[in-house]
C-alpha positions as CSV (number, residue, x, y, z in Angstrom):
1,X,95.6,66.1,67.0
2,X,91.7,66.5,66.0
3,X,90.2,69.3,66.6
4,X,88.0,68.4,70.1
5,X,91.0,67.6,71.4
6,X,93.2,70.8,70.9
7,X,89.6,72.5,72.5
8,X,90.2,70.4,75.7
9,X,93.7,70.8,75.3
10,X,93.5,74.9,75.5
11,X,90.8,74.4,77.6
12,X,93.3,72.2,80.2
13,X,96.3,75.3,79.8
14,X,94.1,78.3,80.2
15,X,92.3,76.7,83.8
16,X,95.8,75.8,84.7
17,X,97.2,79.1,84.3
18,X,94.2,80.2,85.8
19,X,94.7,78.4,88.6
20,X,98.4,79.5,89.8
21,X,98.2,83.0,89.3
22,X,98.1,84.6,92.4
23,X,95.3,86.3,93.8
24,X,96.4,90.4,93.3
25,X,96.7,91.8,96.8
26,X,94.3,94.7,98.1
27,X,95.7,98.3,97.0
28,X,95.6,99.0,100.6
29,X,97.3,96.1,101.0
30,X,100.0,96.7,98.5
31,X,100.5,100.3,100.2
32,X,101.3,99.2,103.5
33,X,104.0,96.6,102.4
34,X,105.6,99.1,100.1
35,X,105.8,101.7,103.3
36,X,107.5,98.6,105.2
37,X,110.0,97.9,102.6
38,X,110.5,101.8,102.4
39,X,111.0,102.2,106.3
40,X,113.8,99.3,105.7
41,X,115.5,100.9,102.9
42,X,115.4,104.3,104.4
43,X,117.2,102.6,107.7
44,X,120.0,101.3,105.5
45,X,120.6,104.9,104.7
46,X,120.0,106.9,107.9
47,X,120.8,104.2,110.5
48,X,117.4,102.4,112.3
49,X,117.1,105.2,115.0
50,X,116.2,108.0,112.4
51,X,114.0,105.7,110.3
52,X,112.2,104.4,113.2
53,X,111.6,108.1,114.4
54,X,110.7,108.8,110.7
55,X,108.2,106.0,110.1
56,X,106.6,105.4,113.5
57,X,103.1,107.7,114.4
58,X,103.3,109.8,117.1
59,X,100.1,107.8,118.4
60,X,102.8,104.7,118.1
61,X,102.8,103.0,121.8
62,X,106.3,101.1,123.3
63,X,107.4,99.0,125.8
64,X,110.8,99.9,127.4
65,X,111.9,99.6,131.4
66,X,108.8,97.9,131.8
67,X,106.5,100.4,131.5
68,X,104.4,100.8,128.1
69,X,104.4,104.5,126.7
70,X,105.5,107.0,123.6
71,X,107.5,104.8,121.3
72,X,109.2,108.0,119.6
73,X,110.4,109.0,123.0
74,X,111.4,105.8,123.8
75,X,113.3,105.1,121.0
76,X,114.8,109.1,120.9
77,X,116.7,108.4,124.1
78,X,118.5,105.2,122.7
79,X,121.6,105.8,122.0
80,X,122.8,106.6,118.1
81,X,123.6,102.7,116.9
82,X,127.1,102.0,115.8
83,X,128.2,103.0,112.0
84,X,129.1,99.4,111.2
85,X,125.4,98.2,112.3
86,X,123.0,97.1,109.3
87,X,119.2,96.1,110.7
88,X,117.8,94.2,107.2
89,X,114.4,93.1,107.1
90,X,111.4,92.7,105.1
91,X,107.6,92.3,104.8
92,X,107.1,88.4,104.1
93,X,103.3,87.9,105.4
94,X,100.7,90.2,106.7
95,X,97.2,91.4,105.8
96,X,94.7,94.4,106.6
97,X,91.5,95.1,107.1
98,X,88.5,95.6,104.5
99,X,88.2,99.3,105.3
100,X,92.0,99.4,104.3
101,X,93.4,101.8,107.0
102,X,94.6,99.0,109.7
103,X,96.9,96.2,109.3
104,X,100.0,94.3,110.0
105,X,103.0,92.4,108.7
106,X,105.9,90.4,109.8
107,X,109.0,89.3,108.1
108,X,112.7,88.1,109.3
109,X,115.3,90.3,110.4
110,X,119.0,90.2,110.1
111,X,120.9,92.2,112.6
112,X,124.9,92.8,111.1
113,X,128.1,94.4,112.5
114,X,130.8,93.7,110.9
115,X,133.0,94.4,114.2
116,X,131.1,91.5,116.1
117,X,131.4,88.0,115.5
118,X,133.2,88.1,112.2
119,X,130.3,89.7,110.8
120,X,127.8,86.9,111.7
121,X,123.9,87.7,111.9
122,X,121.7,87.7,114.5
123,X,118.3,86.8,113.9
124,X,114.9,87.7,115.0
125,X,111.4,88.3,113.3
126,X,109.4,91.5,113.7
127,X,105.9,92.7,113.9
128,X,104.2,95.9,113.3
129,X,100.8,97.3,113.3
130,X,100.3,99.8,110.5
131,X,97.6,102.3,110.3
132,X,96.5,104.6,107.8
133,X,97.3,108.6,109.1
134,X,95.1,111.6,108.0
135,X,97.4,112.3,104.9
136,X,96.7,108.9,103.8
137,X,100.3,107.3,104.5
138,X,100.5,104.4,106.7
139,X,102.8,105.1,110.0
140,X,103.3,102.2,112.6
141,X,101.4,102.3,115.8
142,X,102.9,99.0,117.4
143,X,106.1,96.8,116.8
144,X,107.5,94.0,118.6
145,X,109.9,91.8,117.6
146,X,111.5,88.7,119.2
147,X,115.1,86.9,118.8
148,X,115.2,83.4,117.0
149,X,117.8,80.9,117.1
150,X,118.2,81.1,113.9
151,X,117.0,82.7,110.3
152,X,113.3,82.2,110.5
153,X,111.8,81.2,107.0
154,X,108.9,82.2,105.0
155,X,107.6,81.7,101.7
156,X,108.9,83.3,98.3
157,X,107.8,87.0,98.0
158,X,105.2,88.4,100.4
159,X,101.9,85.7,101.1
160,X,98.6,87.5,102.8
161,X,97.1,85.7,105.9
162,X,94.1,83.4,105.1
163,X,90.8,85.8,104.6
164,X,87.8,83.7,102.9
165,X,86.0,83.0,106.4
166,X,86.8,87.0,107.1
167,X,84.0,89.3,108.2
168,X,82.4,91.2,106.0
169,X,78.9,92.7,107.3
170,X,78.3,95.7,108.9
171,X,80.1,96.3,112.1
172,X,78.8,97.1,115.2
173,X,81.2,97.1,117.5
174,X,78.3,97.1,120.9
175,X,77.8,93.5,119.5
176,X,81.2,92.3,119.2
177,X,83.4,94.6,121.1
178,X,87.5,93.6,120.6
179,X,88.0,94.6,124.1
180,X,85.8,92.1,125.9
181,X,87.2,89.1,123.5
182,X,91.0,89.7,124.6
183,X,89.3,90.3,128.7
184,X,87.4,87.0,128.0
185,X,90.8,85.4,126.7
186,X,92.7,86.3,129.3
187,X,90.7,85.6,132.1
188,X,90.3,82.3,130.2
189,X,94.1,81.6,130.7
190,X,94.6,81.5,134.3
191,X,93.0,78.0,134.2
192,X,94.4,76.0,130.9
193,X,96.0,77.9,127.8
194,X,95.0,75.2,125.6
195,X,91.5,75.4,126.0
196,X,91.7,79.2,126.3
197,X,93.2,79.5,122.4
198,X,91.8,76.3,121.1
199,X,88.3,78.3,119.9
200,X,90.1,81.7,119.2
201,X,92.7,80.2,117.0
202,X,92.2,82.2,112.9
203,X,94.0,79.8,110.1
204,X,97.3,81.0,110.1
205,X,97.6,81.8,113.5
206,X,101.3,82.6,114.4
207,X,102.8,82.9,118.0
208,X,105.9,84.6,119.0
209,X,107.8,84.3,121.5
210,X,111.1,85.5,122.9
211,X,114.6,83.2,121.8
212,X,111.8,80.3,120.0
213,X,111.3,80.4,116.3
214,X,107.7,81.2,115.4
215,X,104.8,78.7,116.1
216,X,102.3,78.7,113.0
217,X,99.2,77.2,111.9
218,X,96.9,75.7,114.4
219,X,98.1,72.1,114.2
220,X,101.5,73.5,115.5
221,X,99.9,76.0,118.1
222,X,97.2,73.0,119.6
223,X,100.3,70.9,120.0
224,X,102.8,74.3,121.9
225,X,100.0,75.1,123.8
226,X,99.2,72.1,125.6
227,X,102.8,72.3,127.4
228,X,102.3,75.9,128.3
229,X,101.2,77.5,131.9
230,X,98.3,79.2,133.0
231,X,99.2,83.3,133.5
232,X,99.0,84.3,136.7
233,X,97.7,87.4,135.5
234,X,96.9,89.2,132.1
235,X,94.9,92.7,132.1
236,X,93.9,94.1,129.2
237,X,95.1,98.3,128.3
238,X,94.4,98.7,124.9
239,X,91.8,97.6,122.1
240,X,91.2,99.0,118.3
241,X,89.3,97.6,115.6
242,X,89.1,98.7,111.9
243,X,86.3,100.4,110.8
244,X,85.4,97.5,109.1
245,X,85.3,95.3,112.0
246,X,87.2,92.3,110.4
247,X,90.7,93.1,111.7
248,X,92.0,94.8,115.2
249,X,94.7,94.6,117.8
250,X,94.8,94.3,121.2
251,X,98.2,95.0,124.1
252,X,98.3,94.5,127.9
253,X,99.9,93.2,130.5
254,X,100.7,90.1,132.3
255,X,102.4,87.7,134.4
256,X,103.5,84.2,135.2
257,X,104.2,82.5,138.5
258,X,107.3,80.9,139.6
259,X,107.0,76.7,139.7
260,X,109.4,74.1,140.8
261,X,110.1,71.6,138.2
262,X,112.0,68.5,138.2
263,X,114.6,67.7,135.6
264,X,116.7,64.4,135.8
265,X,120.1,64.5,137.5
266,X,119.2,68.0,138.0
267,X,116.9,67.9,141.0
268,X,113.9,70.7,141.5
269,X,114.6,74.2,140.3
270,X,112.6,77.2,140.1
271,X,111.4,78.7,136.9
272,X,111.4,82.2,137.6
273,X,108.3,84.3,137.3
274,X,107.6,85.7,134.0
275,X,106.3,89.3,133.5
276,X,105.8,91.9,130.3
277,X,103.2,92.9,127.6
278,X,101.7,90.8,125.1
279,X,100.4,92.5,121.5
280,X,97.5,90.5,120.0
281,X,96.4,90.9,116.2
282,X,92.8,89.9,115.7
283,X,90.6,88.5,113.0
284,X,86.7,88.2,112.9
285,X,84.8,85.5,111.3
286,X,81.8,85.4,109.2
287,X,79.7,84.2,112.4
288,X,81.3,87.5,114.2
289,X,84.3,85.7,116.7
290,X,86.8,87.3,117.3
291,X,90.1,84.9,116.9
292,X,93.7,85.4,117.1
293,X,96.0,85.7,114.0
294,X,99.2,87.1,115.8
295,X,100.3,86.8,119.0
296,X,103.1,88.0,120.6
297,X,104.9,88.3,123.9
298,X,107.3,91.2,124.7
């Protein structure tokens, strides 16, 4: 081979290798998924009860009987779980804000006992909203999972949500305010969810909902959306944003009505109404939108 074209040759291998090596995560980053895959080892050890008491803040908000409120206390009064149960998960995607003390992950979750079902796992997929505390570890502040049908899948190793379009100017949070995007959302879906979303959807978006496997990416949430109903009522309780102003989440409240529906040889039935809280994770956008990256109902 002459020598030009060994150059080209080199020149070929080296922006190939170049070009596959993954982008190295934020420290900050890196931290919070090592806490998460900590807090899973540790409940292999001590059962989930202790770990959950161990890792979650004492700021950390829950959802149990219907009413929202300490998550340690709420999670103290459960019951110790059986000896024979295993709760296995693990951070699979996730990201957090510039400023580094706010963020959130997700993963799959395997619940085991070997006294039911032959041993057989049950599935469901977490998430949790991790925040930096004052002696710089990262406790969680929010989790809500839901249960899937089956094992829900995600790429090899841990993949960070899409940030190239993310915010990065100075925040000013009287410009922008989290809080009157998710009142804004809401209001907007008493009338069509679809449209509500549609401009509020981040790349990546993911939507969780109870016994469904996840929806992701906005092609998949458009297509969801468009065959679900208007909320009778949604009120926002809760808003924080990163000091950074590029990441936040959002929880409330909210409600939909009863309808008849039709099904063939079936006749008209009622769909129940549906009531319970809904956690939001929130992205910002270089033009300063706020737009959903994780939404989940509990």
């Amino acid at each position: 081979m002459r020598p030009a074209a060994v150059a080209i040759a080199v020149l070929v291998a080296v922006w190939r290798a170049g070009a596959q090596a993954p982008e190295p995560l934020p420290e900050s980053l890196t931290q919070m998924v090592e806490a998460e895959r900590a807090f899973a080892a540790r409940a292999l050890v001590i059962g989930w009860k202790d770990a959950f008491l161990e890792y979650f803040s004492p700021s950390a908000v829950g959802f149990a009987e219907g009413k929202p409120g300490s998550a340690r206390e709420q999670i103290a009064k459960n019951p110790d779980p059986p000896k024979d149960l295993q709760l296995i998960w693990e951070p699979r995607y996730g990201d957090i804000a510039a400023s580094g003390e706010l963020g959130y992950l997700t993963g799959p979750v395997r619940n085991i006992r070997a006294s039911r079902d032959g041993g057989k796992p049950r599935f469901s997929n977490y998430a949790s909203v991790w925040k930096r505390q004052k002696d710089g570890s990262f406790k969680v502040v929010m989790d809500v999972g839901i249960n899937t049908p089956a094992a829900v899948t995600f790429p090899v190793g841990f993949t960070r949500a899409p940030h190239k379009t993310r915010f990065t100017g100075d925040y000013d949070d009287s410009t922008a305010p989290l809080g009157t995007a998710d009142e804004v959302l809401n209001s907007a879906l008493k009338t069509d969810p679809l449209r509500a979303y549609r401009p509020r959807l981040a790349d990546g978006v993911r939507f969780h909902r109870q016994n469904q496997m996840p929806i992701i990416g906005t092609q998949a949430a458009t297509k969801w959306l468009a065959s679900q109903r208007p909320v009778s009522s949604a009120d926002s309780r809760f808003s924080e944003a990163a000091r950074s102003g590029d990441l936040g989440y959002t929880w409330g409240t909210y409600t939909i009505a009863p309808r008849t529906v039709t099904a063939r040889g079936r006749g008209a039935q009622t769909v129940n109404i549906e009531a319970g809280f809904y956690v939001r994770v929130w992205v910002r956008d270089r033009s300063g939108q706020w737009k959903v990256a994780l939404d989940v109902l509990q």
